[in-house]
C-alpha positions as CSV (number, residue, x, y, z in Angstrom):
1,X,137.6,63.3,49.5
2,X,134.2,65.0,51.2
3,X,134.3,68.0,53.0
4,X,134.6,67.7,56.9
5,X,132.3,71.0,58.6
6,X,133.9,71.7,62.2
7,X,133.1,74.8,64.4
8,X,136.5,76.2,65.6
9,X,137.9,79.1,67.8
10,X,138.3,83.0,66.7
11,X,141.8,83.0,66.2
12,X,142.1,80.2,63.6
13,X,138.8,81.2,62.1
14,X,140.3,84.9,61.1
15,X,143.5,83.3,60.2
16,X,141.4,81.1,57.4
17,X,138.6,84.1,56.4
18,X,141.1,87.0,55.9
19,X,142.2,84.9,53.1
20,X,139.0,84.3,51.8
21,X,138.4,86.9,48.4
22,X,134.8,87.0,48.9
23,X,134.9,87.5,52.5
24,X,134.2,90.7,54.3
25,X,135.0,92.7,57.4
26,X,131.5,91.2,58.3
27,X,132.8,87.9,58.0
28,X,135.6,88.4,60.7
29,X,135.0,87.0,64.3
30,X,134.8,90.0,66.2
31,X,132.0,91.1,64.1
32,X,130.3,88.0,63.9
33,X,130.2,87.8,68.1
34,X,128.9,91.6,68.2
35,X,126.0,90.4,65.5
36,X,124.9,87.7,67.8
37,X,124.4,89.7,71.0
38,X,122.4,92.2,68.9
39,X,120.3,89.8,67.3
40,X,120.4,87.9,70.2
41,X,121.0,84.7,68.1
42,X,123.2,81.9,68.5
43,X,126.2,81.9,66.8
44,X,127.5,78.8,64.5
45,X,130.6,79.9,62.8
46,X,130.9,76.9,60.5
47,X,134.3,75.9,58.5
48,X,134.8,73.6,56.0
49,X,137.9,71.2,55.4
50,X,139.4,68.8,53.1
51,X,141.5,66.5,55.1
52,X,143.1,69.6,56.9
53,X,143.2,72.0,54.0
54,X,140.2,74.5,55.1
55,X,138.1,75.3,52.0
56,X,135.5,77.2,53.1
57,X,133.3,79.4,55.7
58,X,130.2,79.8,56.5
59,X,128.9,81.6,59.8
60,X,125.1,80.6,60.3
61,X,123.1,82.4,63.1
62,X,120.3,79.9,64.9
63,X,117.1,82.6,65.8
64,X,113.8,80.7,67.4
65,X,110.5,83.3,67.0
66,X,107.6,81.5,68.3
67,X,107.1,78.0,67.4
68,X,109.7,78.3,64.1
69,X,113.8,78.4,64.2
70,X,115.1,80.4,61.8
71,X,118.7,79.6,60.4
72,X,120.2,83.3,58.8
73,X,123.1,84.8,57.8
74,X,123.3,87.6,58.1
75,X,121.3,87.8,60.8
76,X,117.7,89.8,60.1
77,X,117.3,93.2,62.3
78,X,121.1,95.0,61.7
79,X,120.6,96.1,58.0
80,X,123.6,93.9,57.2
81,X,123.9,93.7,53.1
82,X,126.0,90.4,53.2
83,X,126.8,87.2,55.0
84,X,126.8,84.0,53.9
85,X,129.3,81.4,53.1
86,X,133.1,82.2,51.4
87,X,135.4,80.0,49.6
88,X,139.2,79.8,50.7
89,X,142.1,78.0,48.7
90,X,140.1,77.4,45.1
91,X,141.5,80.4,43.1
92,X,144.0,78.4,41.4
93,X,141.9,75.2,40.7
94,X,140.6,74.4,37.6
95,X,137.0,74.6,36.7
96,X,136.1,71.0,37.2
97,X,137.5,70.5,40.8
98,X,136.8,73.9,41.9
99,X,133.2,73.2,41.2
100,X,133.2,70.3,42.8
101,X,134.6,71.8,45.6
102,X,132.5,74.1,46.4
103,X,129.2,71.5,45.9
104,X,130.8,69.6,48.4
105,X,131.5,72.1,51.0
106,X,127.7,73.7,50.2
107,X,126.0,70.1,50.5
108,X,128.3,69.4,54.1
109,X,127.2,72.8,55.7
110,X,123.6,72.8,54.8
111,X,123.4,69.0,55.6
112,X,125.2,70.4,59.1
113,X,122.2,72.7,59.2
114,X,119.3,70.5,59.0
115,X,120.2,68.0,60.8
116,X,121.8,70.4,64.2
117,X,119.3,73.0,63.9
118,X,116.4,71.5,62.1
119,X,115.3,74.9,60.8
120,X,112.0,76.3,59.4
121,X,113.5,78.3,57.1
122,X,117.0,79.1,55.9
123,X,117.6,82.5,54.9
124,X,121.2,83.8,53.3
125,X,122.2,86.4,51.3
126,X,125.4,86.1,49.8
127,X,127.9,88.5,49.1
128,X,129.3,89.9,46.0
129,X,132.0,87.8,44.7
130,X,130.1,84.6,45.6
131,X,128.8,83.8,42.0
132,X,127.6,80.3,42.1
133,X,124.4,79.7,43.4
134,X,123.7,76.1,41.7
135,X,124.1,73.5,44.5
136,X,121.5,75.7,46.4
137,X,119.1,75.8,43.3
138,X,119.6,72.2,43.5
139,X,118.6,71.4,46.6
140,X,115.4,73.2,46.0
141,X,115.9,76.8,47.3
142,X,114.4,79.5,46.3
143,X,117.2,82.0,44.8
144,X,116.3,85.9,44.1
145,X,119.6,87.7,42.2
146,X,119.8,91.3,44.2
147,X,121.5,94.0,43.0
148,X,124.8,96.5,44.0
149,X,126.5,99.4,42.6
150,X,130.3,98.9,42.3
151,X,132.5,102.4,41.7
152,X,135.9,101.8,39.8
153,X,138.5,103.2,42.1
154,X,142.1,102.2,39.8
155,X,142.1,106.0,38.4
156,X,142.6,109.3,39.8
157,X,139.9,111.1,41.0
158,X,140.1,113.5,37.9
159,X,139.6,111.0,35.5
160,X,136.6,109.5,37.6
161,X,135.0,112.4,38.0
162,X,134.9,112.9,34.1
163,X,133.1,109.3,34.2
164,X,130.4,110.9,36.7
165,X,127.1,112.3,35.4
166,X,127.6,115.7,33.9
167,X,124.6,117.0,37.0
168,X,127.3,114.9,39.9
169,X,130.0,116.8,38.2
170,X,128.7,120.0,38.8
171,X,127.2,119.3,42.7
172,X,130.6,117.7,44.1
173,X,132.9,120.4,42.1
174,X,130.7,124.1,42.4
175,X,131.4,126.4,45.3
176,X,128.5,127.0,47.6
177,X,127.9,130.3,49.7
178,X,127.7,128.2,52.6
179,X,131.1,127.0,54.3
180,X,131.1,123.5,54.4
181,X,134.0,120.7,55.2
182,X,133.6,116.9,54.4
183,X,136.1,114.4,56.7
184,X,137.2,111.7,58.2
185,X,135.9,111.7,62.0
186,X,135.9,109.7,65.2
187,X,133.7,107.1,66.9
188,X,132.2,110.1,68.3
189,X,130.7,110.9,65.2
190,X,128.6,107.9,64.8
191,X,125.6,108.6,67.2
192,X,125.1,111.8,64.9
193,X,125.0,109.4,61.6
194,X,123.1,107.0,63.2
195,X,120.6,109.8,64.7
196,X,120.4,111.9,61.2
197,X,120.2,108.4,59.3
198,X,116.7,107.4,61.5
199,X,115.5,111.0,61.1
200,X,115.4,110.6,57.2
201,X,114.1,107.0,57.2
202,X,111.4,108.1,59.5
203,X,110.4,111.1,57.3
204,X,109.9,108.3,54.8
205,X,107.7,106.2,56.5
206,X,110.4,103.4,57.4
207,X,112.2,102.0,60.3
208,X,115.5,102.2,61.1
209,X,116.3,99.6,63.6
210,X,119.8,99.8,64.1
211,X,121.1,101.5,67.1
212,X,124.3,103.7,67.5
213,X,125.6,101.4,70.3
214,X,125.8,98.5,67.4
215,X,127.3,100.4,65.4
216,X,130.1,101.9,67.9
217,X,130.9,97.8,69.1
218,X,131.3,96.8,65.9
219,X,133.6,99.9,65.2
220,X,135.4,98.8,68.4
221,X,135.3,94.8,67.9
222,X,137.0,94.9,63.9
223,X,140.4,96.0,63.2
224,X,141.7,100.1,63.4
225,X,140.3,101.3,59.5
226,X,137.7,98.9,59.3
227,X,134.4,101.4,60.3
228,X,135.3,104.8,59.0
229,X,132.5,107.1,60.0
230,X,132.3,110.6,57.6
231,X,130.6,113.7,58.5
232,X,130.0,117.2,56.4
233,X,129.5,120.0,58.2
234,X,128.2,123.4,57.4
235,X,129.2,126.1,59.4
236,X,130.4,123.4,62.0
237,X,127.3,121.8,62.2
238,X,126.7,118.2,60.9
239,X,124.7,117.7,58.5
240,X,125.0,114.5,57.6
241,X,127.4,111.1,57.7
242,X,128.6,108.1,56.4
243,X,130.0,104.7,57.9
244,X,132.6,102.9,55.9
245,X,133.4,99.3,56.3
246,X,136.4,99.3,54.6
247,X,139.3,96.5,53.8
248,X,142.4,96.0,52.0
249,X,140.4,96.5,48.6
250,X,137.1,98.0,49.3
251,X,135.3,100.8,50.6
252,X,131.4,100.3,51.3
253,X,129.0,103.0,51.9
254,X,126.7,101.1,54.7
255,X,124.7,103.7,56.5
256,X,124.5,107.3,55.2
257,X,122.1,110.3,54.7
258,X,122.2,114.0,55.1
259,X,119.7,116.8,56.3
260,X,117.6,117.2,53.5
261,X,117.5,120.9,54.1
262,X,121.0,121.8,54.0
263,X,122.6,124.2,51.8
264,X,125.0,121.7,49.9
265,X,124.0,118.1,48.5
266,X,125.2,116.4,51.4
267,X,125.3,113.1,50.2
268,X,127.1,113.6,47.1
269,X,130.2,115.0,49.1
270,X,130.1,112.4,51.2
271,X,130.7,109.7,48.7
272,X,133.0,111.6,46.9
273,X,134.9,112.2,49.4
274,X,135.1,108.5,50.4
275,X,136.1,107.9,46.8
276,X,138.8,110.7,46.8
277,X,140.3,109.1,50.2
278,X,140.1,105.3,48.7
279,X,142.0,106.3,46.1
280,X,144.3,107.5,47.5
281,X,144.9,104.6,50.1
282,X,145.2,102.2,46.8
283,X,141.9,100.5,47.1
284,X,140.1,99.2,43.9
285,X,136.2,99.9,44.7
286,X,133.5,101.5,46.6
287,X,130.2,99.4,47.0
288,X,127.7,101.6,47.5
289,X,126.0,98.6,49.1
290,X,122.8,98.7,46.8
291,X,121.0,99.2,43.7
292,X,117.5,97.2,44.4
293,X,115.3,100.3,45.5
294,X,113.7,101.8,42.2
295,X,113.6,105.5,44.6
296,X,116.9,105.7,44.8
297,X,119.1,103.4,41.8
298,X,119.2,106.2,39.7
299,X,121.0,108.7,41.9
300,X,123.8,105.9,42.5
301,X,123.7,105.5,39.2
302,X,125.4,109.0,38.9
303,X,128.9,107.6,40.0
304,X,129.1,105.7,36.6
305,X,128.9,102.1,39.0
306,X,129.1,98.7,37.6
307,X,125.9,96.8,38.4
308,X,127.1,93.8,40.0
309,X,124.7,91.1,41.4
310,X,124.8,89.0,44.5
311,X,122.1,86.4,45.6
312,X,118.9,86.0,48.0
313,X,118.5,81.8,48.9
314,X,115.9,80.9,51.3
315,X,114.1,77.5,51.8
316,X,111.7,76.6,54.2
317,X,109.6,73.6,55.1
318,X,106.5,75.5,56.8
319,X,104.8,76.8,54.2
320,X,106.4,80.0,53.1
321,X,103.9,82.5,53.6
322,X,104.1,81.7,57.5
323,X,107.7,81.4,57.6
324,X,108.0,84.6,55.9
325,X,105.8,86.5,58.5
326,X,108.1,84.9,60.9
327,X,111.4,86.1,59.6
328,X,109.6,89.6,59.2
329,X,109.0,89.5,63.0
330,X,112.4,89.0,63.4
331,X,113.7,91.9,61.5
């Protein structure tokens, strides 16, 4: 039986994602809606069924720059890790059908694609968990593997601290002249990570294009626990901050930096506190959402991480150096 793709209403699409294992707080409506005003991009939040089993999703965002329409997901501009499309209901097939599956519902939602938005280029990035990237090779696009840092959180925190670099060890565990706390905070808080966050990447010579309003709708749109913004304070100033996105399994580090001049390493408490706290409420990971940026891979590399990949598939049919420009604009 072929895959039917229908666009359907928020309710019965978080019903269906929620029980997707790939899928993300990202992938949840609210988020999705507050993704498309900030993008301003059209939203397509595509679903996939057999008969009326659904089987997959797939939230595309339509973008036009110029002469050229863009189909992403995520959408460029909101320094979103992953989007992309998530399988429902296969875990207990075998290999055979599940494959076919999932062809089946890729083939129906790209063929929805071309044919209702007649894009210039397609640009997705998938998200970890989503490890089969043949029917897109075979349909010509280009796919780049991309890279993430995964932190084991079954243990205790003694025993993965043990695991950490001797160096980590010593900077999350010493005591430091200065006083210092590392918490939990409010939605007040995330103006000040956001702030200190575009301070640093501006020192570096990079933008930061995401704004503190973003950040405080999404933290509104998603479910209580979802956005879990950190601070560390010395002396009751802060100093630096982390968001969370967080779910029933997984803690991700998506925005987070610290005052290069403070007294403690900022960001090393940070994540460790984040892993303390996630072990505690029973999750199994921490993503620290990245490992492709040869300045900083080997400080993550300090939380003894699996290196787990995830995939970059883009097609186009201007040529690519122009669509690429394009898609640059856009971001």
């Amino acid at each position: 039986m072929s895959v039917d793709i229908r666009t359907i209403d928020d309710e019965q699409y978080n019903d269906i994602v929620t029980t997707a294992p790939a899928g993300t707080p990202f992938h949840r409506a609210e988020a999705l809606d507050v993704f498309a005003d900030h993008a301003n991009a059209d939203l397509h939040r595509l679903v996939g069924f057999k008969g009326q089993e659904p089987v997959g999703v797939f939230p595309v965002y339509e973008l036009t720059k110029g002469p050229a329409t863009v189909a992403a997901s995520p959408p460029p501009g909101l320094k979103l890790p992953y989007l992309g499309p998530v399988m429902v209901n296969t875990e207990k097939l075998k290999r055979r059908k599940r494959d076919r599956r999932h062809r089946r519902f890729v083939d129906a939602a790209l063929d929805w694609v071309d044919s209702e938005l007649s894009p210039n280029l397609v640009n997705l990035r998938t998200t970890v968990g989503y490890d089969d990237v043949r029917p897109y090779q075979w349909r010509d696009y280009e796919v780049v593997p991309r890279y993430t840092y995964v932190v084991d959180l079954d243990t205790t925190p003694e025993d993965l601290l043990a695991r950490f670099s001797s160096d980590l060890r010593s900077r999350v565990s010493d005591d430091y002249d200065a006083s210092y706390e590392v918490v939990e905070a409010g939605p007040e808080a995330i103006e000040t990570i956001v702030e200190i966050t575009r301070d640093r990447h501006r020192e570096q010579g990079e933008s930061f294009p995401i704004t503190a309003e973003f950040v405080r709708e999404l933290a509104d749109a998603l479910p209580p626990g979802a956005i879990r913004p950190y601070v560390c304070r010395v002396d009751g100033e802060v100093v630096g901050g982390l968001v969370d996105v967080e779910d029933d399994t997984t803690a991700g580090a998506w925005i987070a930096n610290g005052k290069t001049d403070a007294p403690v390493p900022v960001n090393d408490l940070l994540e460790w506190q984040v892993c303390v706290d996630g072990i505690e409420r029973g999750l199994e990971c921490l993503d620290l959402m990245g490992a492709n940026h040869e300045r900083i891979y080997t400080y993550k590399a300090k939380f003894a991480p699996d290196l787990v990949p995830y995939f970059s598939l883009q097609t186009g049919s201007m040529g690519m150096n122009t669509v690429a420009k394009v898609y640059e604009k856009l971001r």
